[in-house]
PAFI-494611 format. One record per atom (N, C-alpha, C): residue in one letter; atom name; x, y, z. Coordinates in Angstrom, 3 decimals. Example, Ala and Ser with C-alpha at 12.3 -4.5 7.8 and 13.67 -1.06 7.14 Angstrom:
<rs>
  torfi  pator         X         Y         Z
      A      N    13.190    -5.690     7.800
      A     CA    12.300    -4.500     7.800
      A      C    13.200    -3.300     7.800
      S      N    12.850    -2.250     7.080
      S     CA    13.670    -1.060     7.140
      S      C    12.900     0.030     7.870
</rs>
This chain:
<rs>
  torfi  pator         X         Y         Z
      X      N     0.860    -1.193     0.000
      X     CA     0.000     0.000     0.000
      X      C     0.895     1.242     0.000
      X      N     0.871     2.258    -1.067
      X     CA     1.301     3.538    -0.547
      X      C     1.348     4.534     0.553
      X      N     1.992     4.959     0.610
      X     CA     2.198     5.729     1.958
      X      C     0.887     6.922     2.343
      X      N     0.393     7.210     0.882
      X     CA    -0.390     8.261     1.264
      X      C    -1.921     7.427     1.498
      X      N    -2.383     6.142     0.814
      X     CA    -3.626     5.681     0.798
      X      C    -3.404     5.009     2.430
      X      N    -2.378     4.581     2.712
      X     CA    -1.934     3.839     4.167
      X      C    -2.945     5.152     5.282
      X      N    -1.762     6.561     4.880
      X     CA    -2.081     7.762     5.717
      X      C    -3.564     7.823     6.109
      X      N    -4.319     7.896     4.630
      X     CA    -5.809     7.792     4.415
      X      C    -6.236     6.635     5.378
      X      N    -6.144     5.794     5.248
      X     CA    -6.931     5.000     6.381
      X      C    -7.001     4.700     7.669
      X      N    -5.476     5.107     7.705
      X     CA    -5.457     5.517     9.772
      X      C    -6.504     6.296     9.977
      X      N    -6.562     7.516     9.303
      X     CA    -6.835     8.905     9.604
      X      C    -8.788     8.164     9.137
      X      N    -9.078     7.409     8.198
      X     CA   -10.430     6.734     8.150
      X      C   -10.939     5.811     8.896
      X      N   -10.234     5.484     9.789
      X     CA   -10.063     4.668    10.380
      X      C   -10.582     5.058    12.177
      X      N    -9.919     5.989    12.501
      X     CA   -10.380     6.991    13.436
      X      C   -11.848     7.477    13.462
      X      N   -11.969     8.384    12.136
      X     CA   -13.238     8.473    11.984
      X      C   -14.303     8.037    12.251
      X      N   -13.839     6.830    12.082
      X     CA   -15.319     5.566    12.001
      X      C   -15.230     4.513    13.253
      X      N   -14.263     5.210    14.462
      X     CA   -13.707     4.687    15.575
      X      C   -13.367     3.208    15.299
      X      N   -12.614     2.691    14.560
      X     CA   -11.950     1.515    14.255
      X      C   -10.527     1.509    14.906
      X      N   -10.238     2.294    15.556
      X     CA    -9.237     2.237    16.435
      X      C    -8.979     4.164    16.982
      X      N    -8.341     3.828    18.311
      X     CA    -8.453     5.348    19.062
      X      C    -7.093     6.581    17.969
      X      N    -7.829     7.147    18.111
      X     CA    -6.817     8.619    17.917
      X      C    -5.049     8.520    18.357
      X      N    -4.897     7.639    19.703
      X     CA    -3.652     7.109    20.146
      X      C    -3.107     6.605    19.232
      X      N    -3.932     5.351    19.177
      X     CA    -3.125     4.294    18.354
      X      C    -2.550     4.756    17.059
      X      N    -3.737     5.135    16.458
      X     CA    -3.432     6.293    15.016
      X      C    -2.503     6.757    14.823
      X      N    -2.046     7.790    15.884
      X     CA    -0.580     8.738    16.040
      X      C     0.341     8.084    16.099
      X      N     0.645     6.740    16.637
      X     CA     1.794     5.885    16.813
      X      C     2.059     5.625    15.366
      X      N     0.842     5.123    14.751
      X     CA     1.396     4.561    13.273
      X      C     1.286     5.627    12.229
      X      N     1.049     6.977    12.338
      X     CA     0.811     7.745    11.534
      X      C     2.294     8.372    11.666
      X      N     3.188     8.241    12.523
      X     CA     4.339     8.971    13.050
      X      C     5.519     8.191    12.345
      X      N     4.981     7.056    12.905
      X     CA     5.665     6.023    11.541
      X      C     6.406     5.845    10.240
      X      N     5.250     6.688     9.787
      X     CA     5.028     6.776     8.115
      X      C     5.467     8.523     7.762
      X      N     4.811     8.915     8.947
      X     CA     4.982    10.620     8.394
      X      C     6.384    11.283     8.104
      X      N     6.461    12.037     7.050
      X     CA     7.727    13.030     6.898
      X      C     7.296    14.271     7.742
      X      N     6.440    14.407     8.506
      X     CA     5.863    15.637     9.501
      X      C     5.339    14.867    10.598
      X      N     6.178    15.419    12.012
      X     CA     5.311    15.100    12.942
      X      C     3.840    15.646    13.330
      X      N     3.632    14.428    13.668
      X     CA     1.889    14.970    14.037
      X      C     1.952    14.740    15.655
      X      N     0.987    15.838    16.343
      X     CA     0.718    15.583    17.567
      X      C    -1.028    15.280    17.845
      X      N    -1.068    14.793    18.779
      X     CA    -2.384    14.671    19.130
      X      C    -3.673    15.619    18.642
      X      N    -3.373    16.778    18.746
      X     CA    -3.549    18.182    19.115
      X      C    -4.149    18.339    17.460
      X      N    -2.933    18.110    16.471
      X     CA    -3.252    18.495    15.400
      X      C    -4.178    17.064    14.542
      X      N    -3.765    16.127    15.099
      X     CA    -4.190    14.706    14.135
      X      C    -5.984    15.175    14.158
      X      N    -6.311    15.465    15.872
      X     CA    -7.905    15.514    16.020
      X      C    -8.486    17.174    16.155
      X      N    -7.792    17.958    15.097
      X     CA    -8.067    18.913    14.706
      X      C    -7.918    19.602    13.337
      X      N    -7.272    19.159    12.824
      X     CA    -6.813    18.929    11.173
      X      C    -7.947    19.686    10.397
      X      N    -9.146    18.949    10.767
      X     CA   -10.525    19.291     9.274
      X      C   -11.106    20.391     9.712
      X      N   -10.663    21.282    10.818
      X     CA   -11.298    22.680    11.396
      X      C   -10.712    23.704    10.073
      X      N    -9.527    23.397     9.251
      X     CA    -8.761    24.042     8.644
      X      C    -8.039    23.737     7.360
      X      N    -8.441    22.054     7.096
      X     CA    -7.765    21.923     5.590
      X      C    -8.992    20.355     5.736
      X      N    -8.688    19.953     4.284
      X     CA    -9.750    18.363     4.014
      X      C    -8.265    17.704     4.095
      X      N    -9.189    16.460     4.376
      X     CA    -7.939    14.809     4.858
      X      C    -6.812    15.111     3.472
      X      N    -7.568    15.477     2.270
      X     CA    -6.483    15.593     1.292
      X      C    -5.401    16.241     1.454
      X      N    -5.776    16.969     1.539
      X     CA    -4.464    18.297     2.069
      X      C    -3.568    17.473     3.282
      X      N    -4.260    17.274     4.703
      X     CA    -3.560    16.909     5.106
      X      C    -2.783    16.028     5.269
      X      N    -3.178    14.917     4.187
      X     CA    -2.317    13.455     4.108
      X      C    -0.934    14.229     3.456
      X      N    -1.020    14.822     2.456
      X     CA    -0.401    15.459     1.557
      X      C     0.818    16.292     1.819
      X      N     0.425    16.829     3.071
      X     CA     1.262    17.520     3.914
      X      C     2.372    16.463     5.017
      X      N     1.365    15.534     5.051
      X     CA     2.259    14.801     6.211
      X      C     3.154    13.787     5.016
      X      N     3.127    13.881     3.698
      X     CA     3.618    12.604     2.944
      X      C     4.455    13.196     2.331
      X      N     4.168    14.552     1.787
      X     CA     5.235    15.194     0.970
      X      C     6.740    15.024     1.283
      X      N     7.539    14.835     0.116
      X     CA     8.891    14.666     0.536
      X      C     9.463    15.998     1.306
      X      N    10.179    15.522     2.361
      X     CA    10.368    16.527     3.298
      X      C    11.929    17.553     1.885
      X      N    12.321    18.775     2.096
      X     CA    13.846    19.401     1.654
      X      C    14.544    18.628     2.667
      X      N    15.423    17.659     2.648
      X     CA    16.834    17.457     3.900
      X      C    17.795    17.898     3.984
      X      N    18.177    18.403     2.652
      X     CA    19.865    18.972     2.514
      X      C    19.592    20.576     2.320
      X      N    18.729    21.212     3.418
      X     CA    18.344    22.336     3.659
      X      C    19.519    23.245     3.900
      X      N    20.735    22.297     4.486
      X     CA    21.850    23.523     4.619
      X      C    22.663    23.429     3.711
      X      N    22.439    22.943     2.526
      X     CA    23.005    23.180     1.516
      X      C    22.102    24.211    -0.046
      X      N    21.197    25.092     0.873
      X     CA    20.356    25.607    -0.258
      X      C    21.570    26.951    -0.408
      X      N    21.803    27.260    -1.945
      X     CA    22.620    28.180    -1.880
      X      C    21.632    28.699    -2.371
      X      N    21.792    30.258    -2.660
      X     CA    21.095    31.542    -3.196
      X      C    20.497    31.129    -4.818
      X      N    21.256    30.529    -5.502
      X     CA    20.068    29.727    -6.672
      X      C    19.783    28.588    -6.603
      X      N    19.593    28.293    -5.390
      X     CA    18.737    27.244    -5.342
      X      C    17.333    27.707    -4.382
      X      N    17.645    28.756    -3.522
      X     CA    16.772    28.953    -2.543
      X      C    15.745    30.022    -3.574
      X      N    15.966    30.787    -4.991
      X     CA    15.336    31.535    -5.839
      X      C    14.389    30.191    -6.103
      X      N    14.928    29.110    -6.536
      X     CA    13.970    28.530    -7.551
      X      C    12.929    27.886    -6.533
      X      N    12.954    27.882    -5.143
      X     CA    12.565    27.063    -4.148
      X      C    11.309    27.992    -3.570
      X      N    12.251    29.790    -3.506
      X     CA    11.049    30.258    -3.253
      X      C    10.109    31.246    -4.679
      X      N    10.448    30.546    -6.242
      X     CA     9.661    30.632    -7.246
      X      C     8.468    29.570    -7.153
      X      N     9.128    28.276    -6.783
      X     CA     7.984    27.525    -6.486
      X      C     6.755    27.525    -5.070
      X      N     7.533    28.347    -4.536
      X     CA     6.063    28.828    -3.176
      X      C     5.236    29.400    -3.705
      X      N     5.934    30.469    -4.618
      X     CA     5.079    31.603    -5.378
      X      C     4.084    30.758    -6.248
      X      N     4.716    30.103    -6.489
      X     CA     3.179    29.855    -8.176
      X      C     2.558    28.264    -7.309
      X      N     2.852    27.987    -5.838
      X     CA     2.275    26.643    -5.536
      X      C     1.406    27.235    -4.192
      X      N     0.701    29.198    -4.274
      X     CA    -0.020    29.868    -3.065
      X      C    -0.743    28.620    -2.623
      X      N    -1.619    27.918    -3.420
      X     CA    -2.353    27.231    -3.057
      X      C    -2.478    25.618    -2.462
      X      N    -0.876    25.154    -2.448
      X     CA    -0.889    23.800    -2.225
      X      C    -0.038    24.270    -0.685
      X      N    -0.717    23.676     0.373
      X     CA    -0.450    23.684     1.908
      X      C     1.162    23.117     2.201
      X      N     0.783    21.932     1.026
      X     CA     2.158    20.910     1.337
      X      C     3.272    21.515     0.692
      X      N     3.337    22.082    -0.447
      X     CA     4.678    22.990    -1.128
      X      C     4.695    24.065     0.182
      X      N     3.736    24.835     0.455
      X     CA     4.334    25.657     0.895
      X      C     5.052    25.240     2.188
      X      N     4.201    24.566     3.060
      X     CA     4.750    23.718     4.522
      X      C     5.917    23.574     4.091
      X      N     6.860    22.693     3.063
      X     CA     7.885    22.055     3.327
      X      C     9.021    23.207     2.542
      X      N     8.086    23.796     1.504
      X     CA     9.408    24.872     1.104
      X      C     9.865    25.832     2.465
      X      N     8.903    26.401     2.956
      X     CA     8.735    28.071     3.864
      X      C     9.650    27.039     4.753
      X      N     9.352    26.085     5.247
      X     CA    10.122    25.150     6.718
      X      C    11.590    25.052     6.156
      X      N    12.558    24.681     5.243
      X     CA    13.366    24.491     4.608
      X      C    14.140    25.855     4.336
      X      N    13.645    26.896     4.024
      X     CA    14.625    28.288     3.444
      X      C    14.380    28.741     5.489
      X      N    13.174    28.329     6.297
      X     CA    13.273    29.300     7.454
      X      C    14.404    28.359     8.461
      X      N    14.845    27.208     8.207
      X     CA    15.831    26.733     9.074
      X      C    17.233    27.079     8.323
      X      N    17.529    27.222     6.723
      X     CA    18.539    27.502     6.465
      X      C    18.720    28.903     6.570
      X      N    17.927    29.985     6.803
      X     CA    18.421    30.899     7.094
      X      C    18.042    31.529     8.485
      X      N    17.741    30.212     9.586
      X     CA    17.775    31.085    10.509
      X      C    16.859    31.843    10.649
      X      N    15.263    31.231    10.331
      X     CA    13.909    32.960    10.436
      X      C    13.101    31.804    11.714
      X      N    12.319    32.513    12.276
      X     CA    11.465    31.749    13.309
      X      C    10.512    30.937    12.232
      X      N     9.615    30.310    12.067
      X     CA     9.018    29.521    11.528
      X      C     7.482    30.510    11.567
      X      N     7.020    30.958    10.165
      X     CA     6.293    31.442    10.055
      X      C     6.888    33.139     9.129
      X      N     7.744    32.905     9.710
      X     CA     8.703    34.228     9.143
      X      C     8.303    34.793     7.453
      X      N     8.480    33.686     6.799
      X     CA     8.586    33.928     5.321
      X      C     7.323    33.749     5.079
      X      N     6.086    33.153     5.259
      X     CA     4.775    33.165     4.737
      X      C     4.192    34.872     5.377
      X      N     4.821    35.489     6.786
      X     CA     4.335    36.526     6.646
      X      C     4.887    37.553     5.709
      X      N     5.987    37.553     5.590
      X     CA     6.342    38.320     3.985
      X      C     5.228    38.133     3.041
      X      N     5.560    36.985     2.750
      X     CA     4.659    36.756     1.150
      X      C     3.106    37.083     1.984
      X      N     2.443    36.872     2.503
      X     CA     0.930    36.773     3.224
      X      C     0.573    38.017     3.396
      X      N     1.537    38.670     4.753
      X     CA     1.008    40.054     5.143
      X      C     1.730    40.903     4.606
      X      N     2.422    40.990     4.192
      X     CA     3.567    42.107     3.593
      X      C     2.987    42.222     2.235
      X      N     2.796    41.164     1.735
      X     CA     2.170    41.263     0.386
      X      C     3.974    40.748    -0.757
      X      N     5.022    40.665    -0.447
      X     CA     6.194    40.468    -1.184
      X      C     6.217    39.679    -1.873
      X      N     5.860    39.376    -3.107
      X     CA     6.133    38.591    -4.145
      X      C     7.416    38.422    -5.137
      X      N     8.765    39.455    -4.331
      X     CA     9.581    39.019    -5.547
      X      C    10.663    38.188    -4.677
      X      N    11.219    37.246    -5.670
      X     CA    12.104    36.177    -5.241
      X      C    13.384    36.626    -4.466
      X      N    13.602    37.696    -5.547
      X     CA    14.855    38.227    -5.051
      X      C    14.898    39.017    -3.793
      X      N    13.247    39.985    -3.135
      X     CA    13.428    40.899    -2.308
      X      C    13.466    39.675    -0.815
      X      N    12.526    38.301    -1.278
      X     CA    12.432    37.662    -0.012
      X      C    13.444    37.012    -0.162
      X      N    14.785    37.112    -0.790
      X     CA    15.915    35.801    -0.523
      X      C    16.591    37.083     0.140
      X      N    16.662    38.316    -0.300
      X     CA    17.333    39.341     0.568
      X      C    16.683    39.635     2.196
      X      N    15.820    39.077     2.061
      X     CA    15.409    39.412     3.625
      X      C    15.961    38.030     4.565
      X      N    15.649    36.990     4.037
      X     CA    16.377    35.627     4.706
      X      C    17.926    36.237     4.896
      X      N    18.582    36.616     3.626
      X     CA    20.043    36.773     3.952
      X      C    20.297    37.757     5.324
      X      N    19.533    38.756     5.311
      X     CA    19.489    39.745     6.357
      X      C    19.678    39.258     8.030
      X      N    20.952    39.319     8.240
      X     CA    20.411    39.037     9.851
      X      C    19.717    39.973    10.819
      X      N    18.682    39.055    11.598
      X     CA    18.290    39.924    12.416
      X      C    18.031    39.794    13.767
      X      N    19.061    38.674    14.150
      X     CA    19.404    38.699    15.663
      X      C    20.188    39.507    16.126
      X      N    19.416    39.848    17.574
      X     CA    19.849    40.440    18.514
      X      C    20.897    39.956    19.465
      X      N    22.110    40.526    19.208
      X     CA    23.369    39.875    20.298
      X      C    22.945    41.131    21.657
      X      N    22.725    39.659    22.581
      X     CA    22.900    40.629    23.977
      X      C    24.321    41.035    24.889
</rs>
C-alpha cells in the first residue's frame, strides 16, 4: 500500500472509531515526513480536508536544507510563489529556506501573506538579512 492511501486509512479509520486517535498517532508517526501531535491529528478538518492533510504529512520533506545556496533557494522560493495554493509545497518549502536561514518559523509566509512580497529576489534578501539580537 502507498504511503499516502496507508495515511488515508489511519486517519479513516479513526473516523469511524476503528481504532483510538492514540493508536493512530503511533502509526501515523511512523510513516509521516511531519510530525503529528495529538492536538493536530484531532483537529486537522477545522482548517484543511484529509487531502491536504495526508499530503502535507507525505510530501517529501527538503533534507539537505543547509546546503540551499542563493540559486537554489530563488527557484525554491519561485515555487512557493506559483504553488499559493498547495499547503504541502508551501509547509515544506517556507520550513526548509526558514531553518537555512535562521527565520522563526512562520517568518517567510508573513512576507509573502502580510507584507504582500512577491519578488524572489526581495524575499531571498530578507532571509540573507540578519536579524538577531546579540545581547
Amino acid at each position: 500500500m502507498d504511503i499516502s492511501k496507508e495515511m488515508r486509512q489511519l486517519i479513516d479509520d479513526i473516523e469511524v472509531g476503528k481504532i483510538s486517535s492514540e493508536v493512530a498517532l503511533t502509526e501515523i508517526n511512523k510513516i509521516s515526513n511531519t510530525e503529528v501531535d495529538l492536538s493536530w491529528l484531532c483537529s486537522y478538518n477545522s482548517s484543511i480536508d484529509i487531502e491536504t492533510f495526508v499530503r502535507i504529512l507525505t510530501i517529501d520533506p527538503i533534507t539537505d536544507w543547509k546546503e540551499i545556496d542563493d540559486e537554489r533557494a530563488i527557484k525554491i522560493l519561485n515555487e512557493t510563489l506559483e504553488s499559493i495554493g498547495d499547503d504541502a509545497v508551501l509547509k515544506r518549502n517556507l520550513e526548509a529556506l526558514e531553518k537555512r536561514y535562521s527565520k522563526p518559523t512562520g517568518k517567510v509566509s508573513n512576507w509573502i501573506f502580510q507584507d504582500d512580497i512577491s519578488d524572489p529576489e526581495e524575499l531571498l534578501r530578507l532571509l540573507k538579512t540578519n536579524t538577531t539580537i546579540a545581547l
